[in-house]
Structure formats: C-alpha cells, structure tokens
C-alpha positions as CSV (number, residue, x, y, z in Angstrom):
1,X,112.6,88.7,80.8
2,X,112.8,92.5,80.6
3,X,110.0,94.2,81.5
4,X,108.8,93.1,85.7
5,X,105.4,93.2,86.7
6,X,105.4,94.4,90.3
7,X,102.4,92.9,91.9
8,X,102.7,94.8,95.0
9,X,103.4,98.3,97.1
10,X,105.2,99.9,99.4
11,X,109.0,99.0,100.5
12,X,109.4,95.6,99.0
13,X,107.8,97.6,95.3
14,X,110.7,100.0,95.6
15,X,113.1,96.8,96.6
16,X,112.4,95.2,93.5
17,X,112.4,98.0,91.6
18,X,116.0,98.6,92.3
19,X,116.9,95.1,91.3
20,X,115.3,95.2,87.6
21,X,117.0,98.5,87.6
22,X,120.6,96.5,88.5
23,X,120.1,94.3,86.4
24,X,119.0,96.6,83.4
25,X,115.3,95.5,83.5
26,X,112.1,98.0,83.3
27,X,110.1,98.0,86.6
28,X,106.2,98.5,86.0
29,X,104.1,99.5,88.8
30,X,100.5,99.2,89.6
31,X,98.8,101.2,92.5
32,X,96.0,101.9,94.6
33,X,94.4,105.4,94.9
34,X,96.1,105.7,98.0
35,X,99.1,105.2,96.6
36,X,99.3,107.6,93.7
37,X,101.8,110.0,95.3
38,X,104.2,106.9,96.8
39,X,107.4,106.5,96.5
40,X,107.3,103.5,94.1
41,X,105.2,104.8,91.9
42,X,107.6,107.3,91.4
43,X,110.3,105.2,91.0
44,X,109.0,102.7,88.9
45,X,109.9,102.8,85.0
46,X,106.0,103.1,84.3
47,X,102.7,102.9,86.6
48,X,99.2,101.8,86.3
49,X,96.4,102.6,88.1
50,X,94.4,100.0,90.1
51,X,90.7,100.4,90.2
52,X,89.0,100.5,93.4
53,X,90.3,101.2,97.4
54,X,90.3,98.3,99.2
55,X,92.9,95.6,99.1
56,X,90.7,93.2,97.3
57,X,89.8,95.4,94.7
58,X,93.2,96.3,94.2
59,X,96.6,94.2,94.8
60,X,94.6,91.3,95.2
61,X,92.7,91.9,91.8
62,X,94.7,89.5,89.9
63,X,92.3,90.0,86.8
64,X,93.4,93.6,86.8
65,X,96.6,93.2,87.0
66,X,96.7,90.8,84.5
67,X,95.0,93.5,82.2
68,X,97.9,95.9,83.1
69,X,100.4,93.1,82.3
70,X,99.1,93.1,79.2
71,X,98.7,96.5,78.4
72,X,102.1,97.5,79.6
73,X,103.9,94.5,77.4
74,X,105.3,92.9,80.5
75,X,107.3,89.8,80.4
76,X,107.1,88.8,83.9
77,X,105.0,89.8,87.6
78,X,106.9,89.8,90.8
79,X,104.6,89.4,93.9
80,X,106.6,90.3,96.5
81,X,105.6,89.4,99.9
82,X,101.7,89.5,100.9
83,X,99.0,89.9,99.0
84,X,99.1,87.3,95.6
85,X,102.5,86.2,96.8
86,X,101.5,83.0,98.5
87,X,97.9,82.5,96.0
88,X,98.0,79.0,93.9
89,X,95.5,80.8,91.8
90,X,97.1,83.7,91.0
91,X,100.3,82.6,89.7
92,X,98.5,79.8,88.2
93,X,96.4,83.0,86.4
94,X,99.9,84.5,85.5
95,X,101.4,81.3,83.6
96,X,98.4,80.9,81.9
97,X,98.6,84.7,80.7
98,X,101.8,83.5,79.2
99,X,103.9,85.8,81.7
100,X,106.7,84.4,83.9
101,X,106.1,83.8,87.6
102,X,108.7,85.3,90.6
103,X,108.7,82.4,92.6
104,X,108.1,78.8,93.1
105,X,105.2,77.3,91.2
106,X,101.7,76.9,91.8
107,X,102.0,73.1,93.0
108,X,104.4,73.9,95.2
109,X,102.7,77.1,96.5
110,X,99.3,74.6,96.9
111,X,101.2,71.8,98.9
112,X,104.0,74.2,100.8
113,X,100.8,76.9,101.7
114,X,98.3,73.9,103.2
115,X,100.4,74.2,106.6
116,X,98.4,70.5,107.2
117,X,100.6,69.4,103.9
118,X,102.9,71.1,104.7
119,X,103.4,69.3,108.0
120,X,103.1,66.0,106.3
121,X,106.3,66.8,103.7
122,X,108.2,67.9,106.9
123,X,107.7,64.5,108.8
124,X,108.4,62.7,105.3
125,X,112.0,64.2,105.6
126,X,111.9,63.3,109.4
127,X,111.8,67.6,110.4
128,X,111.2,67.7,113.9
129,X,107.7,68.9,114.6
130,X,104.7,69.6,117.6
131,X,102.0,67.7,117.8
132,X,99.1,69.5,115.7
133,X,96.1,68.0,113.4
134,X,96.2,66.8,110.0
135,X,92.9,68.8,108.7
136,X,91.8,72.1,109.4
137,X,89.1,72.5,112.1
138,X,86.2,74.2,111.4
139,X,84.1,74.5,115.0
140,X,85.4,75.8,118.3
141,X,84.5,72.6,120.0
142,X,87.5,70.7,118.0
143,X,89.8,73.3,119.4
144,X,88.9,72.6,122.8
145,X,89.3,69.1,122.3
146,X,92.6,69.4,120.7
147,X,93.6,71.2,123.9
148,X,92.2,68.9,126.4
149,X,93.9,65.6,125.1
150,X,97.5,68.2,124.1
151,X,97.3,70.5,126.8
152,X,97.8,74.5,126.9
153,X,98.9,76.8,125.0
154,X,97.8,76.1,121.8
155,X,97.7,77.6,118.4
156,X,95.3,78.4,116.1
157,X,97.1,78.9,112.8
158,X,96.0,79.9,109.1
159,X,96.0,77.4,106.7
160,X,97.2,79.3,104.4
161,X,98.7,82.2,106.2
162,X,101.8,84.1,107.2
163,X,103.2,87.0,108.6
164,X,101.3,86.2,111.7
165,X,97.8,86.7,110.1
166,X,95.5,84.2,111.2
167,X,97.4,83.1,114.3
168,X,96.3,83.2,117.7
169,X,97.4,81.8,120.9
170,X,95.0,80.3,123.3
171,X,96.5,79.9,126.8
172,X,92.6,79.7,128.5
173,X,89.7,76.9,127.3
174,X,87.1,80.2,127.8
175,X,89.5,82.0,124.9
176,X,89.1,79.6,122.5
177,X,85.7,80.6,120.8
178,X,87.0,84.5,120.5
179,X,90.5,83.7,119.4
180,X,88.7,81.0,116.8
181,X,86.7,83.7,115.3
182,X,89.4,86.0,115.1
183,X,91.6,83.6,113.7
184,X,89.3,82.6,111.0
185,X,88.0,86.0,110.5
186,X,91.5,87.5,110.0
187,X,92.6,84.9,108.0
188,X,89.5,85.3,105.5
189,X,90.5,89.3,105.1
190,X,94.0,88.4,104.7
191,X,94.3,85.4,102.3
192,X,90.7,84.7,101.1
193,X,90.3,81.4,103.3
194,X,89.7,81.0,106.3
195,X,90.4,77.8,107.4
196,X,92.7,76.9,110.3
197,X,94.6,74.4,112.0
198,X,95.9,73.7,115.9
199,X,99.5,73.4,116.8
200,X,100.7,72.5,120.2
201,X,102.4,75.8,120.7
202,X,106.1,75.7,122.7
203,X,106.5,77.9,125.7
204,X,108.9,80.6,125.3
205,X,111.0,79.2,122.1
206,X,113.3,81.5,119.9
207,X,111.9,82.1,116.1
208,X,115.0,80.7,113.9
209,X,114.2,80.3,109.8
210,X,116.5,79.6,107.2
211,X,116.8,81.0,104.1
212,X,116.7,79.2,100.5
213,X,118.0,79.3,97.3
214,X,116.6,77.2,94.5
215,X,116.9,77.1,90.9
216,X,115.3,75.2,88.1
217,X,118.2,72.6,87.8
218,X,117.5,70.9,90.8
219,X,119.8,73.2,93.0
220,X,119.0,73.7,96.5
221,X,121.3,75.8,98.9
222,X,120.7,76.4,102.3
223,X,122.0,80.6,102.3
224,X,121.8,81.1,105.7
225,X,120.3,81.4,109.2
226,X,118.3,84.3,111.1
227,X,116.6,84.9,114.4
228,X,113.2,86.5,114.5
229,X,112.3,85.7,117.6
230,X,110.6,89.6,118.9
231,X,107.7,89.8,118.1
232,X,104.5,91.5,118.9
233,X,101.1,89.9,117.9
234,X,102.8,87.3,116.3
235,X,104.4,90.0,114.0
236,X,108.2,90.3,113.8
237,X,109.8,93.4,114.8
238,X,113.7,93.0,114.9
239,X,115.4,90.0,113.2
240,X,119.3,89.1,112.6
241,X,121.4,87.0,110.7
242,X,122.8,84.8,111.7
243,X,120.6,83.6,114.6
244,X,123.3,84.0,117.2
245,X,124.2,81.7,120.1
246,X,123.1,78.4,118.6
247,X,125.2,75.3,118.3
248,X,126.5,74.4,115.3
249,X,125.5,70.7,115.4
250,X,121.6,72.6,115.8
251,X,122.1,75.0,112.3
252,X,123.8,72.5,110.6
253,X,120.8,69.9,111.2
254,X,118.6,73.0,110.6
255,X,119.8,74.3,107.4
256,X,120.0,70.4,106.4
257,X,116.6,70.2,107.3
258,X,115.1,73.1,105.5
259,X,117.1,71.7,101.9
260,X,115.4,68.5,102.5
261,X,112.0,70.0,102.4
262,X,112.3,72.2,100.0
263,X,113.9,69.3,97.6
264,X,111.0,66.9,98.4
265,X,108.2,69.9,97.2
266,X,110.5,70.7,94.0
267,X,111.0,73.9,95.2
268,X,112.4,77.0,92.8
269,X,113.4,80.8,93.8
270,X,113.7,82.2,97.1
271,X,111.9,80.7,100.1
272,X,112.3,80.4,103.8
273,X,112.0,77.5,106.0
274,X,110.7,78.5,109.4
275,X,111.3,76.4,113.0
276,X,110.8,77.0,116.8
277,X,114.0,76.7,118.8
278,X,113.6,75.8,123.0
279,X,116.3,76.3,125.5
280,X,116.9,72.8,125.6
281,X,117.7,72.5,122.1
282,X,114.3,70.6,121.2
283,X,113.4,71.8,117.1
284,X,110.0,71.8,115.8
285,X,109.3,72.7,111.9
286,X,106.5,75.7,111.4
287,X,106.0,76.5,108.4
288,X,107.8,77.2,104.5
289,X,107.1,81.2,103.2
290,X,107.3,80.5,99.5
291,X,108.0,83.8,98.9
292,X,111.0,86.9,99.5
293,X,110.6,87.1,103.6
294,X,110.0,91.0,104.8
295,X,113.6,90.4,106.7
296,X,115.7,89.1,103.7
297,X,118.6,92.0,104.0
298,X,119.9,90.7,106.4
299,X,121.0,87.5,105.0
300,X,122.0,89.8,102.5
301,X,124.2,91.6,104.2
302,X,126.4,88.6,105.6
303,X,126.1,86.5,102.7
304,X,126.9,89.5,99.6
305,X,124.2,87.6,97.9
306,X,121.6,90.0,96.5
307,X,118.2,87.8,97.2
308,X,115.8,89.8,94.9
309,X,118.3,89.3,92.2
310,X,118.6,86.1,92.4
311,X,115.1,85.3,92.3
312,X,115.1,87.2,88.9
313,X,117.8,85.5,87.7
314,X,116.4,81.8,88.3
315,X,113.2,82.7,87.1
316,X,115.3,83.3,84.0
317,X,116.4,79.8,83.9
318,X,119.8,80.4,85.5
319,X,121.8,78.4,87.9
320,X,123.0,78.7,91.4
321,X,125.0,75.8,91.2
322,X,128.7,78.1,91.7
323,X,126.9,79.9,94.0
324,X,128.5,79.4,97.6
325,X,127.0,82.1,100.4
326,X,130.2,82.8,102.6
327,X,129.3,84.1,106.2
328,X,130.5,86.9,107.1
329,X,129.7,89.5,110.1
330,X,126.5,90.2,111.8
331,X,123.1,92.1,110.7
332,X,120.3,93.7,112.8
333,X,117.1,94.6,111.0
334,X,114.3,97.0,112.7
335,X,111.0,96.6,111.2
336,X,109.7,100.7,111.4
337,X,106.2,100.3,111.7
338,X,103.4,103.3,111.9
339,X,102.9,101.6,115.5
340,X,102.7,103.4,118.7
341,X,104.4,101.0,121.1
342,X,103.4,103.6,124.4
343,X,99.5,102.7,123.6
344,X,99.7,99.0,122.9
345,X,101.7,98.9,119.8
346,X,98.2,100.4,117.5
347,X,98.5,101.5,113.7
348,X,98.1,105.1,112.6
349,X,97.8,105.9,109.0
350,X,98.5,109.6,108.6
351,X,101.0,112.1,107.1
352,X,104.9,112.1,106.7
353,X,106.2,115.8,107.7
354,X,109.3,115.0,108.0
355,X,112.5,112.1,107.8
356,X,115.8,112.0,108.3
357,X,117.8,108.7,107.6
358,X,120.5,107.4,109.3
359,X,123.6,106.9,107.5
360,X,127.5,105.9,107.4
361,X,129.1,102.6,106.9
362,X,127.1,99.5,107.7
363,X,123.3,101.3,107.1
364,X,120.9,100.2,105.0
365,X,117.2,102.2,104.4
366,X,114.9,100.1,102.6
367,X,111.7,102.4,102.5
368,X,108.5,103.1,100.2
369,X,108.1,106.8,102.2
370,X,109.2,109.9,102.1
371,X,108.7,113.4,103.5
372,X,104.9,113.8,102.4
373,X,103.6,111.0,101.9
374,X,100.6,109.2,103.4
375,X,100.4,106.4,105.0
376,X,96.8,105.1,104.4
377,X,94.5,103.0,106.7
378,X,93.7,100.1,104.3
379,X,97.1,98.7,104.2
380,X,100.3,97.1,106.5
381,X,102.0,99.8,108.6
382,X,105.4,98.6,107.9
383,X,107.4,102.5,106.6
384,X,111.1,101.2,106.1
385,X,113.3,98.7,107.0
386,X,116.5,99.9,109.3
387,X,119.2,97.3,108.4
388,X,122.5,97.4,110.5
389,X,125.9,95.7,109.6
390,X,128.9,95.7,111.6
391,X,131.8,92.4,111.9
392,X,130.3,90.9,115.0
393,X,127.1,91.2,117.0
394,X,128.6,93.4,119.7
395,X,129.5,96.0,117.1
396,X,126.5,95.8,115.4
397,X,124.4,97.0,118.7
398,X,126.6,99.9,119.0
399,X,126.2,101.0,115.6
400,X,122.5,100.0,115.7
401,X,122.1,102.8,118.7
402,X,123.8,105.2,116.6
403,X,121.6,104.4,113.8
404,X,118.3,104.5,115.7
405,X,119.2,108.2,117.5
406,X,119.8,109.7,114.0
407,X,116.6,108.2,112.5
408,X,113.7,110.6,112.7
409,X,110.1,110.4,111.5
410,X,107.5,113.0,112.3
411,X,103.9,112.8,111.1
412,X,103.0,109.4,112.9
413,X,103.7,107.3,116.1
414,X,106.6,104.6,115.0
415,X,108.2,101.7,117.0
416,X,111.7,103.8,117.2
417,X,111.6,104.3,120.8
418,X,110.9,100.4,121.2
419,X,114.0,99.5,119.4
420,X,115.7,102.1,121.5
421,X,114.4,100.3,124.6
422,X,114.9,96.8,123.3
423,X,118.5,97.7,122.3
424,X,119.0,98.4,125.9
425,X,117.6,95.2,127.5
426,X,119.9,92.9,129.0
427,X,117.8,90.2,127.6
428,X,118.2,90.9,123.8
429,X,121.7,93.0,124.7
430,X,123.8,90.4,126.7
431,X,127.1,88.9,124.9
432,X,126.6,85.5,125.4
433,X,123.3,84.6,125.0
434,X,119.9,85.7,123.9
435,X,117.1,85.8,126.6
436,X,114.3,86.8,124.2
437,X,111.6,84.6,123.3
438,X,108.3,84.6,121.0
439,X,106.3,86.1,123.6
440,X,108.7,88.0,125.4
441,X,107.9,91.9,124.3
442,X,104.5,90.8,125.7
443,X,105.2,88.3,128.5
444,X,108.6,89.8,129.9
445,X,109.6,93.3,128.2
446,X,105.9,95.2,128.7
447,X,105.0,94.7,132.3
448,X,108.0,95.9,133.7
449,X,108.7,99.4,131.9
450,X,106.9,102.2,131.7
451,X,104.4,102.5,128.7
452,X,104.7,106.2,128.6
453,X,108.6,105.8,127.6
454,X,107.9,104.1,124.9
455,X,106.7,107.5,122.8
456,X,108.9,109.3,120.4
457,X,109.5,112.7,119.0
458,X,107.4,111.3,116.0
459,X,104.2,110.8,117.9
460,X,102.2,113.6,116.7
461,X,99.0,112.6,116.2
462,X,97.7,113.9,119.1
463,X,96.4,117.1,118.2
464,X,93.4,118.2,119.4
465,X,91.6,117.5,115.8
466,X,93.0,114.4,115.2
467,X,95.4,115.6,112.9
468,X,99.0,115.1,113.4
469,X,100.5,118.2,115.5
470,X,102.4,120.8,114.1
471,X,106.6,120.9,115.1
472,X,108.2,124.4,115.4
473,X,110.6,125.8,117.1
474,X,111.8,129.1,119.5
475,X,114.4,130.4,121.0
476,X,114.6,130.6,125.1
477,X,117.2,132.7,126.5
478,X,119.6,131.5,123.4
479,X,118.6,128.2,123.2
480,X,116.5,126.7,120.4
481,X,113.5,124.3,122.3
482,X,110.9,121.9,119.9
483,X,107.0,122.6,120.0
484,X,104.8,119.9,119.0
485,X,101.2,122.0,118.6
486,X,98.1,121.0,117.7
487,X,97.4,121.5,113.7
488,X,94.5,123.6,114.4
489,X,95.8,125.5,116.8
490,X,99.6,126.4,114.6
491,X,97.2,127.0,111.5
492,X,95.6,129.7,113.7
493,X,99.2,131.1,114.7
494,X,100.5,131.5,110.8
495,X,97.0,133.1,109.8
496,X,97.6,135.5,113.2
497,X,93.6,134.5,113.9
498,X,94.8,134.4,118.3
499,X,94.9,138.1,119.1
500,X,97.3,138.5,122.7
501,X,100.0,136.2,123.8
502,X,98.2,135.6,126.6
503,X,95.0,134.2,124.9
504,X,97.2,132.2,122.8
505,X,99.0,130.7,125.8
506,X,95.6,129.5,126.9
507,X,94.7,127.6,123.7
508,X,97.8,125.6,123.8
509,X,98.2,125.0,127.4
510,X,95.2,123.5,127.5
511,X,94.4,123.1,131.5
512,X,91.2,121.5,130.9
513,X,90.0,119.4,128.0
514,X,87.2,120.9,126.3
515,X,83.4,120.1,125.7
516,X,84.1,118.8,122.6
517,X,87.3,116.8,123.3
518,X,85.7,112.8,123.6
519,X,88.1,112.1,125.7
520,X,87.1,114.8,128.6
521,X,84.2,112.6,129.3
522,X,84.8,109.8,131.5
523,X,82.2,108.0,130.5
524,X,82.9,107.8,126.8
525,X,84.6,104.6,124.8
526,X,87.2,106.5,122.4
527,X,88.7,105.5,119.6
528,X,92.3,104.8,120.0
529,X,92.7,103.9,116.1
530,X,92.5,105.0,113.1
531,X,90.2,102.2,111.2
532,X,87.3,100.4,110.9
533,X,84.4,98.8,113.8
534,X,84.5,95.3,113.3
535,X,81.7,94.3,116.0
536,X,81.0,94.6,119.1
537,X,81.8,92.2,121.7
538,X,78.4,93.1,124.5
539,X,75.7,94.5,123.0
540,X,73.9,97.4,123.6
541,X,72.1,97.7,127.0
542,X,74.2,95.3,128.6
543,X,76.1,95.5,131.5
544,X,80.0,95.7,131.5
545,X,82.9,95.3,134.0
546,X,85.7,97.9,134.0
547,X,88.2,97.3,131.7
548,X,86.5,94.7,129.9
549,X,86.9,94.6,126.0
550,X,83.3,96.1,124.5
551,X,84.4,96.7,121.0
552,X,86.8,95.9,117.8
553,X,88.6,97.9,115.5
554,X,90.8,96.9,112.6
555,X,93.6,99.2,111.1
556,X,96.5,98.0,108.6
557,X,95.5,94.4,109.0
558,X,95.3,94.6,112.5
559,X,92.8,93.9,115.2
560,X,92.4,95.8,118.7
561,X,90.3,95.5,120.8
562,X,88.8,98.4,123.1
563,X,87.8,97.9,127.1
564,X,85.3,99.8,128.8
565,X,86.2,103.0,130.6
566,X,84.2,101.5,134.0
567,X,82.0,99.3,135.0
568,X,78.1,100.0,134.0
569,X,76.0,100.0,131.3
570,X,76.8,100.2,127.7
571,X,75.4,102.5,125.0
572,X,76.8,101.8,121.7
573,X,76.8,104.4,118.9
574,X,79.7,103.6,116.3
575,X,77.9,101.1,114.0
576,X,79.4,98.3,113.0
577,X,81.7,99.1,109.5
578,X,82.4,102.2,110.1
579,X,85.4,104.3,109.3
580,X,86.5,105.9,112.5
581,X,89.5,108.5,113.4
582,X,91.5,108.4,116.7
583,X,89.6,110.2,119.4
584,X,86.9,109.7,117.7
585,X,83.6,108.7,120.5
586,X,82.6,105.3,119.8
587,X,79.8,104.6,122.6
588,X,79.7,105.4,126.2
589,X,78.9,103.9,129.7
590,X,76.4,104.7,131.7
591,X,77.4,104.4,135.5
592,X,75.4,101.7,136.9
C-alpha cells in the first residue's frame, strides 16, 4: 500500500497527508473548484480535479473518485471524517475497485451506522443505554407519541449520522413537527438518508467517547478516554483527553464497554465509542463513529500513539497486539471554526488575509488554511485545530490562554474569542470538577455574558460591501493604533479617489447608514449569512410577531434561522434557493 487515496479536504486531507508522508507513502488528492488553491492540494504528492461544485457532485462522487483512483494508480482511499467516511456503499464501491479501504468494513459500517442496530449490539453486550425506538420514525405524529409515553426532552437523531447532523432536540410537543423536518431534511443533505430515530435525551450529561484501536487479528484496545461535552448545535467545540474528573471504576467500565462493542461488530481500524455521562454517574451508550473522530490529537498527544498511522498500518494487515497506550499528561483541543460566536455562532465563508500560529512547547496546528485562502460556502467551517499539551490539566489551561492570545486570523469571524471566554469560566476552569454539560454554551454560558464580547480582531466581514474590511495601521502621537476599514472604502484610499481628509473622515465615520445599506431600514429582514434560502417558515402576506423566525438559511452544513425585525406584515423577496451574501435584504415587514 503505497500510493493513499484521499477521499476528502480540508484539515483532516492535510493530516493524512502528513502520515503517508511519515511513513514514506504518496498522498493523492482530489478537489473541488473551490478548493484549487488549498492548502492540501498543495501539499499532496499529486492532485485531481473533481467535477462539479456542490458536495454531492464532488467528495461525495464516489464514481469519480474511483476514476481518479484509477487514473492516478492508487493502492488505497482514505475517507477521513465526513463525507464517504461512514457510506456502506462507498467503501463497498472501493473494494470492489480492487483498492484497499481506511477503515472498518462495509458490514460493520452498515450494522455500527443504523444507530437502531447499533443500539441493539450495545444492549447484546449489556452497554448502558436511554430508552429510544427500535425503527426509524417516519411521521411527526410517532415523535409525539414517543414523547408522551417517555417524557421531555427528546431527540431526534439521524440514522445514519454524526457530527451532530441530523440531530435535534425537542424540549416542546409544538417543536416537534419543525425540528422533524429539519432533522430529516439535514440528515438527507448530509448523508443521503434521511431517516431518523427518537432517544430519550438526558438533561445536562457530559459527552465522554472512547477511542479504539482494532486490527485484523482480532485485536481490540481501548486507547483512551475524552470529554467533548461543549458544544454548540450539537457540534463540538473544545474536547480533552482524558475526560477529567471521572471515577475510575466509571472509565474502566467505559473503555470495557466500548471493546465489547466493537468485538461483537468485528470491528477494524480506528473508531470511537461515544456515551452520555450524568452527575450521578448513570451511563448511557450513543453511538460508534466508524471513522478517525475530528478530535483524535488529543488522544494522541497523551497516548504518543499516532492514530492516522495506525489506521494505515492495520489496513496493511499489521498488528496492534504490542501496542500498549500509556497515559500520560493532559490535552485541550479548540475546534477554530469560520463561526461568529457574538451573532449566534453563524458561518462565514470568505478570505484569509492574514494568520499567525501560536507556538512553543506543547502546541499543535492542524490546519488546511493559510494566508489567502478562501474559505467557501458549500463546505464545514471547521479552519484548524488548536491542540494544547501540558503534564496536568491546570497547566494545560494556562498554556492554552497563552496559545489562544498568540493565535490570530483576519479575513473572517472565528470562535477564538469564545475559547477565550470559555477558558475563563469557572464552570469549564475549576480544579476539581467540570460544570459544563451538553447544552451548557447554550443553556448556561450565553444568557449571562454579553454577545458583543464575544467578537475578535478577526471579525472583518463587516464592511460596508460585504466584503471582509481592510486592516492598517497609524501612528498617534508615537503610538501605532489598528484600523479595520471597509474594503471599498481602503481601495478608494490606495487609489487616492477621497480628495480632503475631511471628506475622507466622513466616509469612514459613517454617522448614519446609508440608502443603500439594508440594514438602515428597520423594516427590512437581512441576511446575517453567507448561504443559501432554504424556505420560508410564514408566507408571504401573512402576519408575523416580532422576533418570530420568518425564514431559513443554510451555510457550511448549517441551518439558521432568521426572526422578523417587528411585528406586521411580511413581504418576501429572496426566493427560495437562492445564494445570498451577509447584509444582503432578504424581505421586509410592513408595519401593521
């Protein structure tokens, strides 16, 4: 197995490329349009285009990447995480091409992936586990009676999902048809089914997984723990390893647990066994990844054990028989996601002007950006990974702070000032015991800060066009002071098209918003994305309530929805499909 496959973009591309390059394989990469110019393509050995724009037509085309395969001479494809990495078909498709699959096989993909299955090994091996049903539901109606004989919350949860895709939780019976839909409707755009089943979903629990090891020998080896418990739209953010202040006696029957499962589906390669942990010590099984997890450094970091490597090396026929993961230290990783946390945590695609990493002992950068790239719409809005090592936990926050104040990303609105704020929280801060939970950013850490501290120096999509603002800098009275100014605006500036300072001064200080600004217009439903109109949730005519949610957008996977500047009547004029910019004027309501 020399020449890899990779099946995939972004960060996790440029991950693997660095392990065939370790271990003195060629590392072939396919791309998007998009994606011409990234960083993986760059790095990779060779690259080959991918026809088409959209996600289907392009890392999900396993036809054309099978033709790639082929025409490249690879041995071998390497999914990564997303996209084919949890499709029965597709690495069915890849054996069949005569090319070696990264990861378990197709059966146990099929019967790990079916979350219903899935439950049904679990209980066979006696895994702790919430009441949920058996067989996907396929009307709203079921899901209400699911919740009337369980009780509240509840979870509707992609059959064959992860990563939070396809997962919403219902806390109100009148949610459940609009949380259904979305489910189902997410879950069909993100795996190509879009089936879903209902879990009884456990008030404030932590989010511990284990991670496996497992080889075509029979091995099984339970490397380690971690706690991904922050999360935002069922979408981790910060995770560590090992998931700190938990019994032994509860990681021990964890990690046992998660060996047991995997065993009984014959799992091989790297895969991670997922549980919900309450205060009170009560377990419940979630789900098995059959895949490399997003958050795998930093296992990696207190184990030595280079995960990516490994899964090359088993699906090579070795062993991991001598292989015994010996603990050691504490990792923090931060998820740095084209987010802005000050407006609700939305995706922006745009431009990378400028980055500086972090670095010293302990860091860890796993990106697929640098200074110019873009950062397109169609795709996840995960940059780069900040991983942080340090002996024990305490240290690791320190050097985490460090880390995060040295980080710097200008071009688009990231989640660094989150981290920042999170790292400060007694709740996720405190030596002896971790207070965050699932919902906690959302239930606990959001309503009681300010939203408007959460933006950075990097936020600089704001520009009056759209575009992301221009940084320079002056001198006042001997001290050098930042300008963030608005693309147009510093274009005008260098081409010396503003005539007087004082007329200058004007443009940028901007007292009023002008006539053609969307936003100056009370009235007017604005875009506060960069993506796509999914529907809309009142139709035209109608009356709305202030604040009421009128319209959705989708961006990088993601939904949000819009509310209603006032109460009144609504006029829609964004049609449904349409690519829309931030700022851009989506509709308006007419005062009542």
């Amino acid at each position: 197995m020399e020449r890899v496959l990779i099946a995939n973009r972004g960060e996790i591309a440029v991950r693997i490329i660095h392990a065939c390059h370790d271990s003195g394989r060629k590392a072939i990469a396919v791309y998007a349009d998009a994606d011409a110019n990234a960083l993986f393509v760059r790095l990779a050995d060779e690259a080959y285009a991918l026809p088409g724009t959209t996600p289907a037509q392009t890392y999900l085309n396993i036809d054309a990447i099978i033709a790639i395969a082929r025409k490249a001479h690879a041995d071998a494809v390497h999914p990564g995480y997303g996209f084919l990495s949890e499709n029965t078909d597709s690495a069915q498709v890849v054996l069949d091409a005569g090319l070696v699959w990264i990861g378990p096989s197709p059966h146990t993909i099929r019967i790990l992936g079916d979350k219903v299955e899935a439950r049904r090994i679990a209980a066979e091996v006696g895994a702790p586990m919430a009441p949920g049903t058996i067989v996907p539901v396929h009307d709203p109606k079921e899901v209400v009676r699911f919740a009337k004989e369980h009780g509240l919350p509840i979870a509707i949860k992609a059959v064959h999902g992860g990563g939070g895709r396809g997962l919403k939780v219902v806390r109100r019976l009148e949610d459940v048809e609009e949380a259904f839909e979305s489910a189902t409707r997410e879950a069909e755009v993100a795996f190509g089914n879009g089936d879903c089943f209902l879990e009884r979903f456990l008030d404030r629990p932590r989010h511990v997984e284990v991670q496996i090891l497992a080889d075509t020998h029979g091995d099984v080896k339970a490397i380690g723990t971690r706690d991904c418990s922050l999360q935002r739209r069922n979408q981790k953010l910060i995770e560590e390893a090992p998931a700190p202040f938990l019994s032994d006696a509860i990681t021990e029957h964890l990690k046992r647990t998660a060996v047991a499962i995997c065993r009984k589906a014959g799992y091989v390669s790297a895969g991670t066994v997922e549980f919900l942990v309450a205060d009170d010590g009560t377990m419940s099984f979630m789900e098995v990844n059959t895949r490399i997890q997003v958050e795998h450094p930093v296992t990696e970091m207190t184990t030595g054990i280079d995960l990516v490597a490994e899964q090359l090396r088993i699906a090579d026929g070795g062993s991991i028989a001598d292989l015994e993961p010996q603990l050691h230290g504490h990792a923090i990783e931060f998820r740095i996601n084209a987010e802005d946390p000050a407006h609700g945590f939305v995706p922006f695609p745009g431009h990378i002007d400028d980055l500086h990493v972090p670095s010293g002992p302990g860091i860890r950068f796993d990106t697929g950006i640098a200074v110019g790239t873009d950062i397109p719409d169609q795709f996840d809005s995960m940059l780069a990974k900040l991983v942080v090592y340090a002996p024990d936990r305490d240290a690791c926050l320190r050097r985490a702070r460090r880390a995060l104040a040295e980080l710097r990303i200008v071009g688009v609105p990231t989640v660094i000032p989150f981290d920042k704020a999170v790292l400060a929280d007694p709740d996720f801060a405190s030596p002896d015991h971790l207070g965050v939970y699932t919902r906690w950013i959302e239930e606990s850490f959001l309503p009681r800060i300010d939203p408007s501290t959460l933006t950075g120096d990097g936020a600089l999509h704001r520009g009056g066009d759209g575009r992301p603002m221009t940084r320079m800098w002056i001198e006042l009275d001997g001290k050098r002071v930042e300008l963030g100014l608005p693309s147009a605006f510093a274009a005008g500036v260098a081409a010396g098209s503003f005539a007087g300072g004082a007329r200058a001064a004007d443009s940028v200080s901007g007292g009023t918003e002008t006539a053609d600004d969307p936003s100056a217009d009370p009235d007017t439903i604005v875009s506060i994305i960069t993506g796509t109109v999914v529907r809309w949730l009142v139709d035209d005519g109608a009356t709305v309530a202030a604040d009421e949610p009128v319209v959705v957008l989708e961006a990088m996977k993601m939904e949000t929805q819009i509310p209603a500047p006032h109460a009144g009547i609504l006029h829609t004029s964004a049609a449904v499909g349409a690519q829309v910019r931030f700022g851009d004027r989506l509709g308006h309501v007419e005062s009542a």
